[in-house]
C-alpha positions in Angstrom: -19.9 11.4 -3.5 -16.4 12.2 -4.4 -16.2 8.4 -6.2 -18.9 9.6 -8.7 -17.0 13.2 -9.1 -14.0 11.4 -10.4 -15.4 9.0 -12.0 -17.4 11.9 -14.1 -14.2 13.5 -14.7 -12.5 10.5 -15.8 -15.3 9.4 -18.1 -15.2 12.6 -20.3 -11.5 11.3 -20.7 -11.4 7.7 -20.9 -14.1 5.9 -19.9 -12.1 3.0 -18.8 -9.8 4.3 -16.6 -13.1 5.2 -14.7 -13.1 2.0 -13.3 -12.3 1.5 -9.7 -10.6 -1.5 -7.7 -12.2 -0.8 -4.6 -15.5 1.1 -3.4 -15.3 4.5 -1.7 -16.9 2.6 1.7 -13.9 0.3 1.9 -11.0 2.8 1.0 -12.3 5.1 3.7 -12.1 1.8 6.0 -8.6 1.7 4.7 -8.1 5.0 5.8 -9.1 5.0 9.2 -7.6 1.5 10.1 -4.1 2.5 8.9 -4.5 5.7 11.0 -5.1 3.2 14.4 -2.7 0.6 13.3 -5.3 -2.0 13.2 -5.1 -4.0 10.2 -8.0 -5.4 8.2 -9.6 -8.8 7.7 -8.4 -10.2 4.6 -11.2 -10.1 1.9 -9.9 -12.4 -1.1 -7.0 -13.4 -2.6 -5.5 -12.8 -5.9 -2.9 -14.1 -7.9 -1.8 -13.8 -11.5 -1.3 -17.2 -13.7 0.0 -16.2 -17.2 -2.5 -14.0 -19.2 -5.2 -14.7 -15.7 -6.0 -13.3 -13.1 -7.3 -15.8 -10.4 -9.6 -14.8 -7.3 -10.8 -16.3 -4.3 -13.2 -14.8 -2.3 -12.3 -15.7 1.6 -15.7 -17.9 2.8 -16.8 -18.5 -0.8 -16.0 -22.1 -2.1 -14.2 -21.8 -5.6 -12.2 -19.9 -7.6 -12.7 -17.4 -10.1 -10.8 -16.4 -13.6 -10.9 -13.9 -15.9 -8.1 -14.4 -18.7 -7.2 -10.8 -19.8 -6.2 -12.2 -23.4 -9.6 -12.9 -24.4 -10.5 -9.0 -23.7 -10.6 -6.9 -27.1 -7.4 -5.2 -28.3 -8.8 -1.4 -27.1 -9.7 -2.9 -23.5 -6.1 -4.8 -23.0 -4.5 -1.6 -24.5 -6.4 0.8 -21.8 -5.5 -1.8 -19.0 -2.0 -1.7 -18.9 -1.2 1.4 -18.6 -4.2 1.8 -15.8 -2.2 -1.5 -13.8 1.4 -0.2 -14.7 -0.5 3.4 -13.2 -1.8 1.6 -9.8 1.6 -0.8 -9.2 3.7 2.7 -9.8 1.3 4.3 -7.1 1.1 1.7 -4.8 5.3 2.1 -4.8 4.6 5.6 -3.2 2.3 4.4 -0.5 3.0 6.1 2.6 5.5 8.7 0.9 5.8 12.0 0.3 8.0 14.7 -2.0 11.5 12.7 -2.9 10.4 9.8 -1.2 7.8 9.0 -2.9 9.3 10.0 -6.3 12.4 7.2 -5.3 9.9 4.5 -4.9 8.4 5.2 -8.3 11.5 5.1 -9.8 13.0 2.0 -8.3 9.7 -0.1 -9.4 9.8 1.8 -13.0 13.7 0.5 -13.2 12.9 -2.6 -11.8 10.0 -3.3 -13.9 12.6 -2.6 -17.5 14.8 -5.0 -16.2 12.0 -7.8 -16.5 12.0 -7.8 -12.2 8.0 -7.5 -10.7 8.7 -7.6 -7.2 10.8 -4.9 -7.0 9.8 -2.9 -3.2 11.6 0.1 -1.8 13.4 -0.4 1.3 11.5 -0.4 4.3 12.2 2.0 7.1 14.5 1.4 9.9 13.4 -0.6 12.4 14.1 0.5 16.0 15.4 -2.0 18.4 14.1 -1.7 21.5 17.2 -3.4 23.5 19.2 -0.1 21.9 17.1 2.2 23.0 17.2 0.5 26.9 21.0 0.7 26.4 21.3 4.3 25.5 19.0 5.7 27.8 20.9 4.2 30.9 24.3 6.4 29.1 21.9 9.8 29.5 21.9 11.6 32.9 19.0 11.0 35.6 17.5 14.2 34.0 18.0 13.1 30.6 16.4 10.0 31.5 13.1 11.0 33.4 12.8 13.4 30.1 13.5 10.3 27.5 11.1 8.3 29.7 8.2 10.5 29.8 8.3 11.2 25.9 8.7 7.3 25.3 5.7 6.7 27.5 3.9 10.0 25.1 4.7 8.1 22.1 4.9 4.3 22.8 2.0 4.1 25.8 2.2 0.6 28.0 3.4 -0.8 25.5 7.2 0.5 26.2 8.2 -1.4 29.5 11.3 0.3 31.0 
């Protein structure tokens, strides 16, 4: 229901830009896995070659290609801004307020210097050794208290 509301919108202002990657069913799929952690079966591959874009659907023998050079003038000029729209979104994934705005802007700076795979920084990792190491420096209080929030946050899987 809310695909075909946008799409509605989007169609009294440019009909191509209308057009969607991926269905509602499988973005709400999206959704809900990231939410649990549980990551998704891969569906298909894609890779760019030159002015093609080659797929491969996973259990589906062959390839396909689609050559975005033979596409008319007013198509090829409504798809780049719609792909320089989704790689500048996707660079905000995850991110909000001045985070998000960073990511854009390191892709966008990226992408003027002629470099695609421009990524913001992942987060910090946590090392679990540390954290074993600087709960035995906290009190016997302090540590029942660390312990019990770890086991909030972390479950079984945080073995003290």
């Amino acid at each position: 229901m809310a695909r075909k509301k946008k799409e509605t919108e989007m169609s009294n202002e440019n009909e191509a830009a209308a057009v969607e990657e991926t269905p509602v069913e499988a973005t709400e799929a999206t959704e809900g896995a990231a939410a649990t952690g549980i990551k998704r079966p891969k569906k298909l591959t894609k890779a760019i070659e030159g002015t093609e874009v080659v797929i491969t659907v996973i259990g589906v023998e062959g390839e396909m290609r689609f050559d975005a050079a033979s596409l008319s003038e007013s198509i090829q000029n409504k798809l780049i801004p719609f792909g320089l729209g989704h790689k500048l979104g996707d660079a905000a994934a995850g991110r909000e307020g001045l985070d998000a705005k960073a990511a854009i802007e390191k892709v966008w700076d990226g992408l003027m210097k002629e470099d695609w795979s421009v990524r913001a920084p992942a987060a910090p990792k946590v090392n679990i050794s540390d954290v074993k190491k600087n709960l035995a420096n906290l009190s016997p209080e302090e540590q029942e208290k660390a312990k019990a929030l770890l086991a909030q946050m972390f479950g079984d899987s945080f073995k003290f």
